[in-house]
N, C-alpha and C positions, 0 to 999 in steps of 0.2 A: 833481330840480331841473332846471330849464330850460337848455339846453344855450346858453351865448352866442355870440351869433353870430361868427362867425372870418372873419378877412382870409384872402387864399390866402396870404399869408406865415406865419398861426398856422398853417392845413391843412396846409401843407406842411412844416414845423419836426416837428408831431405826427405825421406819415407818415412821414418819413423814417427811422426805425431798422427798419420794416417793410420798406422800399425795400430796404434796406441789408441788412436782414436780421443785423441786431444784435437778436439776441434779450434780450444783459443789457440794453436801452436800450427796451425796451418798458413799463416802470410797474411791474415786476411782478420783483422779483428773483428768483423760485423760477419763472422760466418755462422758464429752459434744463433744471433738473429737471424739472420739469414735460414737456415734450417727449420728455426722453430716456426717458423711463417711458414713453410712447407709444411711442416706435420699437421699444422693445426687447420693447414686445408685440404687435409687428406689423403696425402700424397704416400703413407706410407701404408695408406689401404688400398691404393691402384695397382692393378696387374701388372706386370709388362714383361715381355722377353718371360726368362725362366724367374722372376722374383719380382720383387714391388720397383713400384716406379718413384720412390724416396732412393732406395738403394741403388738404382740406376742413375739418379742427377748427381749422390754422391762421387759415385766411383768416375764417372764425365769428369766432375771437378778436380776431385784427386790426378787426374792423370791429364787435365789441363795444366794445373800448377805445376805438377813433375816435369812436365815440359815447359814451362817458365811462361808461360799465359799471364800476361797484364791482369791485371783485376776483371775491367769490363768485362774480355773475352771469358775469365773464370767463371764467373759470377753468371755471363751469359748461359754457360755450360752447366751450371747448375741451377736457373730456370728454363732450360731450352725446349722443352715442351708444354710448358705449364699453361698456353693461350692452345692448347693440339697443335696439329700440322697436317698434312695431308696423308701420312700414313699412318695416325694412330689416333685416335679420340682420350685426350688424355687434358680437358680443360679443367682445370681445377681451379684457375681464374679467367675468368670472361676476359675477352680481346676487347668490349666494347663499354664495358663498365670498370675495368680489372688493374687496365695501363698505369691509371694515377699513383692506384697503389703501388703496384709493386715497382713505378721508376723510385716511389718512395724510400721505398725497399734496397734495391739493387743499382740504385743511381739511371740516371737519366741514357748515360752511353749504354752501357748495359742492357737496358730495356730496351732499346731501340735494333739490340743485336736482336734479344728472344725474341721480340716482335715480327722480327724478318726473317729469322728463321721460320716462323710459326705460319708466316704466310706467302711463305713463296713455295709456287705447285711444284715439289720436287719431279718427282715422275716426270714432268711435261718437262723441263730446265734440263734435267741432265741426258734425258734416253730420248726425246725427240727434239729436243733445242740445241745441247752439247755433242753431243755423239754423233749424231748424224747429220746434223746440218751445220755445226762451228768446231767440230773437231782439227781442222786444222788450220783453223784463222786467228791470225794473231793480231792484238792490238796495238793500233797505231794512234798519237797521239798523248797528248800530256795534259788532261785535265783534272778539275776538281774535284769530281765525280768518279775517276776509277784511281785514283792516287789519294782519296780521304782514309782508307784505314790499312793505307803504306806503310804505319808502323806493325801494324798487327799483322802483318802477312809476312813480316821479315824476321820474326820468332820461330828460330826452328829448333826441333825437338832431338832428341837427345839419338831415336832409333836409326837405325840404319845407317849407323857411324855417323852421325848428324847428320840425316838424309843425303850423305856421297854417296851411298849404292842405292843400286836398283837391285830389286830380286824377279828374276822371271818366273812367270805365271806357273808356266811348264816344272819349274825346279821347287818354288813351292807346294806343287800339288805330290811331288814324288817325295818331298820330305815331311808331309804328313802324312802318307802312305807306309812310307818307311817306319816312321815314328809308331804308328799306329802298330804294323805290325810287329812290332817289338816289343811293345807296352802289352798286345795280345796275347803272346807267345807265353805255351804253357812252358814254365822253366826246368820243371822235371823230366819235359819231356825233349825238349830243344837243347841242342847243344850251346851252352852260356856265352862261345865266343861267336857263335852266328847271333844271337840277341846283342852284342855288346858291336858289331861292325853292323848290324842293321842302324844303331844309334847313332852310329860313326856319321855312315852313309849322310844321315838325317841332317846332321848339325851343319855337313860339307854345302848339302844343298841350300840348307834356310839357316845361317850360322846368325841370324837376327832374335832368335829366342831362345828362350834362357828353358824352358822344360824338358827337351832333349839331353841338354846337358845333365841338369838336376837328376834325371834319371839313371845318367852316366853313371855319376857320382857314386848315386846309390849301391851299383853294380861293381865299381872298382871298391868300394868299403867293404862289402860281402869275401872280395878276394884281397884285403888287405893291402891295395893299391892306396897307401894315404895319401902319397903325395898326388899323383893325378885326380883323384878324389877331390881333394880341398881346391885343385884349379878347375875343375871341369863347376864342381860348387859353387867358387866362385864367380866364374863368369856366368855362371848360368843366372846365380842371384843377382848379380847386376843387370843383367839384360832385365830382368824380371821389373825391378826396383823402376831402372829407366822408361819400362813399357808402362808402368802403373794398374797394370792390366791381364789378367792371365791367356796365354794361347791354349792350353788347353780344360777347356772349361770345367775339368770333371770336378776339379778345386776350387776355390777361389782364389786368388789374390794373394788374399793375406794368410789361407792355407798355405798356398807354393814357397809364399815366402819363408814361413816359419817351418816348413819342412826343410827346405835349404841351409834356411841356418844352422839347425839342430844338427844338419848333417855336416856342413862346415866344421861346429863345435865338433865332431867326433873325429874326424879328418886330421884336426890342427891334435888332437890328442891322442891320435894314432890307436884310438880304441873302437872298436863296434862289434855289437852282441851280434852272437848265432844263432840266439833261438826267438821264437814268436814272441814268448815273454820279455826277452831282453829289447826286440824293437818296442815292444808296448808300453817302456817303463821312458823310453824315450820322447822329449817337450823340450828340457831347459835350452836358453838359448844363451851365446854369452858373447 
């Protein structure tokens, strides 16, 4: 089903128990079960990416749900590598001893998701099966077998104006360029309105994420721009909220988001400190 379009006031109401980190207040009352069966097999001592591989199925989950994921699919997303897969050694439950349980766990549909996630040779499927040899063949026919999880594929997410746009390849690469070189840019020594239309640039190309903006924000508060401030804020927070996810990693998440806010709050109050000390006394969110 088509995800409906949300104010930042829904984004932000449906983010919030992530924020919080109230697990009973996520949609899903078997979650704190759910997790605690993760921890207690390890899952918060595995590697993965730049952090643990517990913090990794969380944040999958959180940004399942955000985008309105049936249970199964959620649930899927947050055991989705728990049997490994083919790009990561990450079994923390056997595929061959492990199943019973955790359909115990996460329900029967579910399991059968992470299970086929866990064993289907990506590599081979997408880069020498899809790409090069079925990239342009489409399916014909109407059976049981490619119409069984017809619900679960007509859930579309919130990003890219409810995936109506495309972004091109080319325009996202020049608007994290853009971005980058502006986030770079030494400010004492750069003139503030070449930094603030490098931003511009950025948002026109990839107007799908919300951290461009947020750093807007930052920039027209500095120069007493409130009003454009609290908009660039706020949509930057909602992209943020909707993505469940941060695009620029140097933060988290739930950094980007609580720096937006704070800067929202200061925006709608037409107030923000000049000196070092005055941004460092700044948290509250309201």
């Amino acid at each position: 089903m088509a995800a409906a379009r949300t104010t930042f006031a829904d984004a932000l109401a449906a983010a919030r128990p992530y924020l919080r980190g109230e697990e009973d207040g996520c949609g899903d009352p078997a979650l704190p079960a759910l997790t605690a069966v993760l921890r207690a097999a390890g899952a918060g001592e595995c590697w993965h990416k730049h952090g643990t591989f517990l913090a990794h199925l969380l944040e999958v989950y959180r940004i399942l749900r955000l985008w309105g994921a049936p249970d199964a699919v959620a649930r899927c997303g947050l055991y989705h590598s728990a049997y490994s897969n083919s790009y990561v050694n990450l079994a923390i439950f056997e595929p061959d001893v492990g199943r019973a349980r955790v359909a115990a766990v996460v329900g029967d549909e579910a399991e059968r998701l992470v299970h086929l996630f866990c064993v289907v040779p990506r590599q081979q499927l997408v880069h020498d099966d899809l790409l090069f040899h079925r990239a342009h063949t489409s399916q014909e026919g109407n059976n049981s077998a490619a119409t069984r999880d017809e619900d679960i594929a007509l859930v579309i997410p919130p990003v890219f104006d409810g995936c109506t746009k495309v972004l091109d390849a080319e325009d996202q690469k020049a608007a994290r360029d853009l971005y980058w070189e502006a986030v770079c840019s030494d400010e004492e020594a750069t003139d503030r309105s070449k930094v603030e239309e490098l931003l511009r640039q950025s948002i026109t190309k990839n107007p799908f994420v919300g951290e461009p903006r947020l750093v807007l924000a930052q920039m027209c508060l500095n120069t007493e721009m409130y009003e454009e401030a609290q908009e660039q804020a706020e949509e930057g927070l909602k992209l943020l909220l909707e993505w469940g996810s941060s695009w620029d990693k140097r933060m988290p998440w739930e950094g980007w988001v609580s720096w937006g806010r704070a800067m929202l709050t200061k925006a709608k109050e037409k107030d923000w400190p000049h000196t070092s000390f005055g941004i460092l006394s700044l948290g509250l969110v309201k």
